[in-house]
Backbone as JSON, one array per atom type, in Angstrom:
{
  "sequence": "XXXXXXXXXXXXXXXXXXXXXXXXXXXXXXXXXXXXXXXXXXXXXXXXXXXXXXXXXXXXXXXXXXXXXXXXXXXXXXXXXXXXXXXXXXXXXXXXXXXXXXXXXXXXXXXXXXXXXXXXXXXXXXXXXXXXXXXXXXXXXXXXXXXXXXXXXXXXXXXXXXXXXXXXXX",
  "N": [[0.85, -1.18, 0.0], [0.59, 2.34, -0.46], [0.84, 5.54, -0.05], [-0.11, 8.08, -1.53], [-0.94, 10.7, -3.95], [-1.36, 11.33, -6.92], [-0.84, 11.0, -11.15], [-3.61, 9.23, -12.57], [-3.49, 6.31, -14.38], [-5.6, 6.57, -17.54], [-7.13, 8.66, -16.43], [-7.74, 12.42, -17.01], [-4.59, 14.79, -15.82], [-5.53, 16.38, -13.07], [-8.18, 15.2, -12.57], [-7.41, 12.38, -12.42], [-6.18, 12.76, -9.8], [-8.37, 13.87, -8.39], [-9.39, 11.32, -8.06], [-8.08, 9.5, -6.78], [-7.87, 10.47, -4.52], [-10.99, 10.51, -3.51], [-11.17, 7.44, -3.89], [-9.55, 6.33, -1.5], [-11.01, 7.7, 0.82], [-13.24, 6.02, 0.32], [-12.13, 3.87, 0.81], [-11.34, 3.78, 3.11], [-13.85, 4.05, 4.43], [-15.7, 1.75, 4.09], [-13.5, 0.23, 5.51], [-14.29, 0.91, 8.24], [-16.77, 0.22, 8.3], [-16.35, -2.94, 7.78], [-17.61, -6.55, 8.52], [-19.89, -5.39, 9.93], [-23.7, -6.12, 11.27], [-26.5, -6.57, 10.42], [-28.34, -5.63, 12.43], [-27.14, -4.0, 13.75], [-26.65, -2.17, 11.77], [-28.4, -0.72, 11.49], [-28.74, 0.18, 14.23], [-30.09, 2.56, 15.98], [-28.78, 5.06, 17.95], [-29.96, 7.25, 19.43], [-33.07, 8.88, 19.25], [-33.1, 10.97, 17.48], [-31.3, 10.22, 15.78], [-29.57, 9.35, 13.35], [-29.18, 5.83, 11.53], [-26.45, 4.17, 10.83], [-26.61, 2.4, 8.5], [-28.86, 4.0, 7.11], [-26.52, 6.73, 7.01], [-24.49, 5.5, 5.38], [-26.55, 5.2, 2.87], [-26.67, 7.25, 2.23], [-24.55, 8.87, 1.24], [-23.67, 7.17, -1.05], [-26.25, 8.29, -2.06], [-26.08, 11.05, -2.19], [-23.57, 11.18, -3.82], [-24.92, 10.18, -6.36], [-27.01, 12.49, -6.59], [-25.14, 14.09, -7.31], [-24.12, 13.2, -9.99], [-26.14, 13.18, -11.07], [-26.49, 16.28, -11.31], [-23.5, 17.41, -12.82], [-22.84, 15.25, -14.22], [-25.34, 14.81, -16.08], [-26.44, 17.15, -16.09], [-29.0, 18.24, -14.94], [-32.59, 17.88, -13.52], [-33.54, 15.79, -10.66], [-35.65, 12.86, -11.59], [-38.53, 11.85, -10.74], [-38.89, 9.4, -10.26], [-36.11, 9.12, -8.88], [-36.0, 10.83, -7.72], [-37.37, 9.62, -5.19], [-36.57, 7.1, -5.04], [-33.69, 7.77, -4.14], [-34.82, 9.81, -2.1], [-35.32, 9.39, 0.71], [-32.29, 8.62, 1.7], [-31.23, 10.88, 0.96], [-32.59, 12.66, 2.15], [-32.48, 11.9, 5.34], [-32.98, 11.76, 8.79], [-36.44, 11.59, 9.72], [-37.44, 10.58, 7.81], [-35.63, 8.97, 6.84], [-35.16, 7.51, 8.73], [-37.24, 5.58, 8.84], [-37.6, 4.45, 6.45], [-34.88, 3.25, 5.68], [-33.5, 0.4, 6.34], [-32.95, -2.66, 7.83], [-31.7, -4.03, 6.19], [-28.6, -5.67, 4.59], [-25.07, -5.56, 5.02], [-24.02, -5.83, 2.05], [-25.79, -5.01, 1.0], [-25.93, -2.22, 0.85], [-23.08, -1.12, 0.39], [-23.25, -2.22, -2.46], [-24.88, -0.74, -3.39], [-22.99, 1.85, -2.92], [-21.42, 0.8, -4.89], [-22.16, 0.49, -7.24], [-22.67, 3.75, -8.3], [-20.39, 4.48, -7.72], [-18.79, 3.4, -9.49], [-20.45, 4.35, -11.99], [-19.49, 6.98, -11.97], [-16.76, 6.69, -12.02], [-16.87, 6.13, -14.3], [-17.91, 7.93, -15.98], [-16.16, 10.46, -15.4], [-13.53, 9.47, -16.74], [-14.11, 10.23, -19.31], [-14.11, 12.9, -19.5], [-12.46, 15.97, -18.95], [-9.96, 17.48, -17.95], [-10.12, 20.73, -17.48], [-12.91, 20.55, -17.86], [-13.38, 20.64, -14.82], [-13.17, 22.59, -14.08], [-15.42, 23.75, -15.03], [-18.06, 26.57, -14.34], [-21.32, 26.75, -12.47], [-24.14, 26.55, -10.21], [-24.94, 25.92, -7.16], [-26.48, 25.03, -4.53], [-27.28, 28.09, -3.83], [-25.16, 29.5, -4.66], [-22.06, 30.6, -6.39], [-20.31, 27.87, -7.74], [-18.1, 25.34, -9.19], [-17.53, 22.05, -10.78], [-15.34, 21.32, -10.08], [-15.19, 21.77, -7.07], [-18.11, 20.69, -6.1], [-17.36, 17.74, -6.77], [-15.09, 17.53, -5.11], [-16.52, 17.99, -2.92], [-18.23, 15.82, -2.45], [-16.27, 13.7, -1.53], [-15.51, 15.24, 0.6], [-17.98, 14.98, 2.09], [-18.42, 12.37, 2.78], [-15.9, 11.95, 3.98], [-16.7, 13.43, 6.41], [-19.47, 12.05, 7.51], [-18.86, 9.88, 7.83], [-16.66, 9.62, 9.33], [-18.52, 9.93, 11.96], [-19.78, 8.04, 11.8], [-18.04, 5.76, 12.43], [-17.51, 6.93, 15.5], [-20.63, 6.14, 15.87], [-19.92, 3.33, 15.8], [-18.53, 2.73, 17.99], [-20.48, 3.32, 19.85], [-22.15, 1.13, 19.55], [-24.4, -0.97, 21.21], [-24.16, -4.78, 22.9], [-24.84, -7.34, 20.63]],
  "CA": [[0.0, 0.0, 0.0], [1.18, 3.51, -0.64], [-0.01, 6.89, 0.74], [0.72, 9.1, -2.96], [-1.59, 11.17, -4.62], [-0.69, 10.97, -8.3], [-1.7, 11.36, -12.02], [-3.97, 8.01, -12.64], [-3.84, 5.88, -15.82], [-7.08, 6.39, -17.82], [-7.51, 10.02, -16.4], [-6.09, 13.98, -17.07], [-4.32, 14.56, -14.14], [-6.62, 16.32, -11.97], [-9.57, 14.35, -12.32], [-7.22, 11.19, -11.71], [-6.11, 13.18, -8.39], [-9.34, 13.58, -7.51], [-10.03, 9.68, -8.12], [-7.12, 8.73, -5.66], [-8.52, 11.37, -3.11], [-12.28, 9.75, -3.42], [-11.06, 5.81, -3.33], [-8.81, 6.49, -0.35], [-12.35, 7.82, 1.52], [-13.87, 5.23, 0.31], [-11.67, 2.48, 1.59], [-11.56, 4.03, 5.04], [-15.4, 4.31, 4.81], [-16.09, 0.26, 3.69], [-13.28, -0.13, 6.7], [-15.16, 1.37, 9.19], [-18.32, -0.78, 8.83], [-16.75, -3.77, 7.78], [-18.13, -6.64, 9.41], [-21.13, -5.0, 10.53], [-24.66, -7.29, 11.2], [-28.12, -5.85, 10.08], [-29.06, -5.22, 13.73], [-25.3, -3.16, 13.72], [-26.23, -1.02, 10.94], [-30.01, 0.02, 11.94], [-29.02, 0.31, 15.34], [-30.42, 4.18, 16.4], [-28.5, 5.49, 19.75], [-30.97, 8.33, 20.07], [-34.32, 9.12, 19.14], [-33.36, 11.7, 16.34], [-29.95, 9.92, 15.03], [-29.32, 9.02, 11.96], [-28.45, 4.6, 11.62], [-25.41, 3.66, 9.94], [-26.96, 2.19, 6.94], [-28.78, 5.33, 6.49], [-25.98, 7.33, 6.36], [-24.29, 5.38, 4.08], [-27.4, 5.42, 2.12], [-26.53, 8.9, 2.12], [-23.23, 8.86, 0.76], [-24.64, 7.11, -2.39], [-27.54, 9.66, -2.43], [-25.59, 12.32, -2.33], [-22.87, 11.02, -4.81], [-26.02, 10.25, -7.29], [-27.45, 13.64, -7.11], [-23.81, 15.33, -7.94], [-24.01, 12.95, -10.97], [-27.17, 14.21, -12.11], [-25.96, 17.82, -11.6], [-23.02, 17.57, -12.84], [-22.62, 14.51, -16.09], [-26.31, 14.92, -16.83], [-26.77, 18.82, -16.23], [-30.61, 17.93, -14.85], [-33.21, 17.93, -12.07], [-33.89, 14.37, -11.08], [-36.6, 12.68, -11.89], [-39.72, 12.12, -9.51], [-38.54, 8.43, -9.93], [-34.77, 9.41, -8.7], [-36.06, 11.45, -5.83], [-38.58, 8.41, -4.36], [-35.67, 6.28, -4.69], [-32.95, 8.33, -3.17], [-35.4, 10.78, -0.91], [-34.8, 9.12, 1.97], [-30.96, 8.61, 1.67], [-30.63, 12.52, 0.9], [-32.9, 14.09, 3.73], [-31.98, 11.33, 6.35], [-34.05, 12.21, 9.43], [-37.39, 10.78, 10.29], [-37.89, 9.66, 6.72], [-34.69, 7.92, 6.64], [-35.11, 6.13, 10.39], [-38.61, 5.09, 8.41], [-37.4, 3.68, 5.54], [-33.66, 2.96, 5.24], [-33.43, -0.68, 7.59], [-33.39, -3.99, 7.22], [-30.61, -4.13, 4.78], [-27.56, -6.4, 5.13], [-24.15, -4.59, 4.91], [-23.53, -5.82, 1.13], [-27.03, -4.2, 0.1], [-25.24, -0.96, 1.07], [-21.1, -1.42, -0.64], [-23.69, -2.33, -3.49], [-25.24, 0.81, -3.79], [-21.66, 2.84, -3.53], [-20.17, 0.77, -5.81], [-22.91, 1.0, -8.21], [-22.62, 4.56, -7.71], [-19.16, 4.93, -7.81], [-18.59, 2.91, -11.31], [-20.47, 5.27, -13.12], [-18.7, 8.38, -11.42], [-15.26, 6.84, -12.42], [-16.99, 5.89, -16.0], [-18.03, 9.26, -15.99], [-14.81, 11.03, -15.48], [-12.81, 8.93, -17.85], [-14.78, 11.33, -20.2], [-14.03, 14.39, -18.85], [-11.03, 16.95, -18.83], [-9.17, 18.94, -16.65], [-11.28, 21.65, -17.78], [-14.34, 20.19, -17.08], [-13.49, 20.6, -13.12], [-13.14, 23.81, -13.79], [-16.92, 24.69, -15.5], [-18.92, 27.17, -13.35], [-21.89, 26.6, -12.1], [-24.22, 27.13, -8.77], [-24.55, 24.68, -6.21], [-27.25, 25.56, -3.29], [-27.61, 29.73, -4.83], [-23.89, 29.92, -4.69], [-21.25, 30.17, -7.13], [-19.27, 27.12, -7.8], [-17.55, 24.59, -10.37], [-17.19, 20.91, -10.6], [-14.26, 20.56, -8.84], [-15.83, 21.74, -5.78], [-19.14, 19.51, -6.08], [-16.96, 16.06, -6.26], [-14.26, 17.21, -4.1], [-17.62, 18.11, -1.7], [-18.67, 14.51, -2.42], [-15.53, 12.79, -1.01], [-15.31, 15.91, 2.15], [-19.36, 14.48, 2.62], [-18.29, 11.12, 2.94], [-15.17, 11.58, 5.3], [-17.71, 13.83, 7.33], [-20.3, 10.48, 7.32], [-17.81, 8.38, 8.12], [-16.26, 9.92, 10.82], [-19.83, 9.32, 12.4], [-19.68, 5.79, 11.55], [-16.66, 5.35, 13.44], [-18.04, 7.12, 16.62], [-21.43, 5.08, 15.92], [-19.64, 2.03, 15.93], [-17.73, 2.44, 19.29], [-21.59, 2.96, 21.22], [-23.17, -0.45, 19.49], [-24.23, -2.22, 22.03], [-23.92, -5.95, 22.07], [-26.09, -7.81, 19.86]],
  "C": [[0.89, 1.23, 0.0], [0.39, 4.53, -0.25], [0.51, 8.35, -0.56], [-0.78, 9.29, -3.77], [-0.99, 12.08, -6.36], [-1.66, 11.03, -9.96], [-2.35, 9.37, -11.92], [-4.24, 7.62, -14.35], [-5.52, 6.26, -16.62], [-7.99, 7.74, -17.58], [-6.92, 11.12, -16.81], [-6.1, 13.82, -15.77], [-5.28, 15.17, -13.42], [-7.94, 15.77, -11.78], [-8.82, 13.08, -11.87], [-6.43, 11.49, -10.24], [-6.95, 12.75, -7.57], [-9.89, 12.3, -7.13], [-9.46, 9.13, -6.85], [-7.63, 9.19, -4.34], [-10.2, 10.57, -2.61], [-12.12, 8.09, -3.26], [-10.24, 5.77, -2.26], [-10.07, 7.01, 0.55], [-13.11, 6.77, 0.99], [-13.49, 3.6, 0.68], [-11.73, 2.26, 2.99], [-13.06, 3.4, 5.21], [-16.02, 2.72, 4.86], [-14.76, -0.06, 5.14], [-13.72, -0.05, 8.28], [-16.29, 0.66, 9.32], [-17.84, -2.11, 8.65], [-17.28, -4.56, 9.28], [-19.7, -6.47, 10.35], [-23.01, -5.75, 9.72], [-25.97, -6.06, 10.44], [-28.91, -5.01, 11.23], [-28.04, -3.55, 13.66], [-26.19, -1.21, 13.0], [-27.82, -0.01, 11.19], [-30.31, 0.52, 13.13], [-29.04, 2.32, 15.31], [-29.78, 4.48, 18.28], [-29.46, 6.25, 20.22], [-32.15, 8.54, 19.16], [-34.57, 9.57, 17.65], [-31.81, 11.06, 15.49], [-30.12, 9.53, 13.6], [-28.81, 6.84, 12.14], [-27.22, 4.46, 10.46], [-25.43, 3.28, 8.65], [-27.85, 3.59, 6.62], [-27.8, 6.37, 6.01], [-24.97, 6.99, 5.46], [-24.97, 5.23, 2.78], [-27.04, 6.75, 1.44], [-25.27, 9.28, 1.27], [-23.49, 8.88, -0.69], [-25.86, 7.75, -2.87], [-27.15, 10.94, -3.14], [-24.31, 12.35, -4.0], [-23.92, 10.96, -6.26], [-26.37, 11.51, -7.93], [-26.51, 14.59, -7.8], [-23.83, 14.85, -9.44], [-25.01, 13.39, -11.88], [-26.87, 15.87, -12.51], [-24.88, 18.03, -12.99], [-22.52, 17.06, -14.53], [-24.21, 14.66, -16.6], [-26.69, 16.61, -17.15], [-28.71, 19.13, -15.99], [-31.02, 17.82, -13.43], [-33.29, 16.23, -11.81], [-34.93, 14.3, -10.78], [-37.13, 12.48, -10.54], [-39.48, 10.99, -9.11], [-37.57, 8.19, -8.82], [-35.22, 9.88, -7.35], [-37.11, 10.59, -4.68], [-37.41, 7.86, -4.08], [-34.58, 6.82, -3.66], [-33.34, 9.51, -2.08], [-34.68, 10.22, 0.24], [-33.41, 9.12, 2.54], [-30.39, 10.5, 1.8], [-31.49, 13.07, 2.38], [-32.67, 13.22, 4.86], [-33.31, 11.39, 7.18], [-35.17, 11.29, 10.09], [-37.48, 10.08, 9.12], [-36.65, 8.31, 6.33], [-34.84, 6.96, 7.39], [-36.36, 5.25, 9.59], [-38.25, 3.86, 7.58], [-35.73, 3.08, 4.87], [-33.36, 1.76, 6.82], [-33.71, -1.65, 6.69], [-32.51, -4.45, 6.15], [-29.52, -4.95, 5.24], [-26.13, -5.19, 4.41], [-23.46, -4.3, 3.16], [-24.59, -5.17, 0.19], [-26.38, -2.38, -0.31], [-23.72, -0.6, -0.01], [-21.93, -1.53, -2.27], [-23.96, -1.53, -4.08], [-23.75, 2.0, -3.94], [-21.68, 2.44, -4.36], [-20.69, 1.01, -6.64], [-22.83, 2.83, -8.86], [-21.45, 5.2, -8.3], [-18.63, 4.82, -9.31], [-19.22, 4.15, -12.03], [-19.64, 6.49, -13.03], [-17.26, 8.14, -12.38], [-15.53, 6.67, -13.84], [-16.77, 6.79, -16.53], [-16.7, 10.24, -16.31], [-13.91, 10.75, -16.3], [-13.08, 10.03, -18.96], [-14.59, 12.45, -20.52], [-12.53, 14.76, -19.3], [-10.76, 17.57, -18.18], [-10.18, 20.11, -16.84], [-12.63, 21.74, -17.29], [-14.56, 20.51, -15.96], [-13.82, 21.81, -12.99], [-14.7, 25.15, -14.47], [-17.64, 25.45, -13.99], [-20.32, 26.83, -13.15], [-22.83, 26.15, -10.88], [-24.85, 26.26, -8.78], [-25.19, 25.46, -5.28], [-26.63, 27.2, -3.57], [-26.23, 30.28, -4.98], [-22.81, 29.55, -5.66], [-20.03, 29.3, -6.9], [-18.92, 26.46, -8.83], [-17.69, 23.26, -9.65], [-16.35, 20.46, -9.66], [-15.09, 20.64, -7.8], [-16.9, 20.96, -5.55], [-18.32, 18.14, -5.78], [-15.71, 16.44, -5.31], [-15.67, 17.16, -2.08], [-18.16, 16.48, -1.25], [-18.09, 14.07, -1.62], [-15.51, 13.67, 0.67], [-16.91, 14.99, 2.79], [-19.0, 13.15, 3.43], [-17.59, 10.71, 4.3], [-16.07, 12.26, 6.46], [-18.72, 12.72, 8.18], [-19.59, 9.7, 8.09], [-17.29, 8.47, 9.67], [-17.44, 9.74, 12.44], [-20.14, 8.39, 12.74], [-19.17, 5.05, 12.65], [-17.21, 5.4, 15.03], [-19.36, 6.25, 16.91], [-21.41, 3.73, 16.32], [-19.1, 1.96, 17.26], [-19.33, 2.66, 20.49], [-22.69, 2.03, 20.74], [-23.16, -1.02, 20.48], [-24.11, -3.79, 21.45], [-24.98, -6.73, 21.38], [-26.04, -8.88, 20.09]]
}
């Protein structure tokens, strides 16, 4: 293993930066739960928390919607937002409906997720990172959206981690 952020085969360099920067959060993030049961990942410490598989629901929610923004240039559909509602606003609707899942239902959804992102990018150009366009009423570019993706994630994650140290025993 190596700790080097580098150009990557198959990309221009800063998009295969950003690749190394996003699968390095995403190895932590799949290290952090492995392991973890069904009870594990649904378990709620408090009333208003968020469960573990929700917020990795969330991860892939959130990575989704940047892809619509961003390689499609679109709202998502009514389909898109049933499916990933819950994953994006978390909350009561998430505690509702994000359970019951085993831990590979979840890695499924990143990776799903993720593949197109890196398909995606293959595509792209240095340039590309650098198109403008606003992001919650504020001016921003690409880069900032997927580097926001991977900051979301280690944010999430770091959660995870703390989540995981007050599971009780199952």
């Amino acid at each position: 293993m190596e700790f080097k952020i580098k150009d990557l085969e198959g990309y221009t360099p800063q998009i295969g930066r950003l690749v190394h920067m996003m699968n390095y959060a995403r190895t932590t993030t799949l290290q952090a739960v492995k392991g973890l049961t069904i009870e594990q990942l649904d378990y709620l410490y408090a009333d208003n928390a968020n469960s573990i598989g929700a917020l990795l629901t969330h991860m892939a929610a959130v990575e989704f919607c940047f892809q619509i923004e961003t390689f499609d240039e679109r709202e998502p559909t009514d389909a898109e937002v049933q499916e990933w509602g819950a994953g994006l606003d978390l909350g009561e609707k998430g505690r509702h409906e994000i359970k019951g899942k085993p831990l590979d239902y979840y890695i499924d959804k990143l990776d799903k997720v993720r593949n197109r992102t890196l398909t995606e990018f293959k595509r792209r150009n240095d340039d590309w990172l650098y198109v403008e366009r606003k992001w919650a009423s504020y001016p921003s570019n690409n880069y900032f959206i997927w580097f926001h993706t991977f900051e979301d994630e280690i944010n999430h994650r770091g959660q995870i981690r703390i989540q995981r140290k007050m599971l009780p025993n199952f």
